[in-house]
C-alpha positions, -999 to 999 in steps of 0.1 A, spaced: 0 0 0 13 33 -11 18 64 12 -9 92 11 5 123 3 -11 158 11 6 189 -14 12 218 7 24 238 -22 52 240 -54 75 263 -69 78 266 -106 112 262 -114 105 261 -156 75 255 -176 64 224 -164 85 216 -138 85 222 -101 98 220 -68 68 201 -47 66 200 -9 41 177 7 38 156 40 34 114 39 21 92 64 34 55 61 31 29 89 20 56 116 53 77 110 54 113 91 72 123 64 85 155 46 91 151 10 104 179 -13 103 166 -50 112 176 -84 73 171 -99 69 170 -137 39 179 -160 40 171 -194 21 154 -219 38 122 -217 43 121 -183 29 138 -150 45 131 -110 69 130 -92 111 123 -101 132 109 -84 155 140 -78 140 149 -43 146 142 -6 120 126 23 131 127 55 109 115 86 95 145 104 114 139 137 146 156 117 125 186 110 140 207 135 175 204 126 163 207 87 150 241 96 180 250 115 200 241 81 174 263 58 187 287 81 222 286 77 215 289 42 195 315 40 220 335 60 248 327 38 228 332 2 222 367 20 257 374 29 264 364 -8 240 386 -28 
């Protein structure tokens, strides 16, 4: 049985692709999945260029994101 996923939301990156974030729920454990996500006419869902993590990990995700965002601002 596959996971159910929810979409919280996407980025366009170019026409027809996008960056897709959306929560999993598999075996009573939650997941955070951010995706490459293709539409096109031969083919529509997800890639595999993406990462899922379990949810636990979130905090120290966030804390990365962070450390990003401070450096692409230091940057440009």
């Amino acid at each position: 049985m596959a996971a159910e996923q929810t979409e919280i939301g996407r980025i366009e990156i170019r026409d027809g692709t996008f960056i897709r974030a959306s929560i999993s729920e598999w075996k009573g454990n939650l997941y955070a999945d951010l995706r490459e996500f293709i539409e096109s006419e031969k083919f529509t869902g997800p890639t595999r260029k993406g990462i899922r993590f379990h949810c636990e990990n979130w905090p120290q995700f966030m804390e990365l994101v962070k450390k990003l965002d401070k450096k692409i601002e230091e940057t440009y």
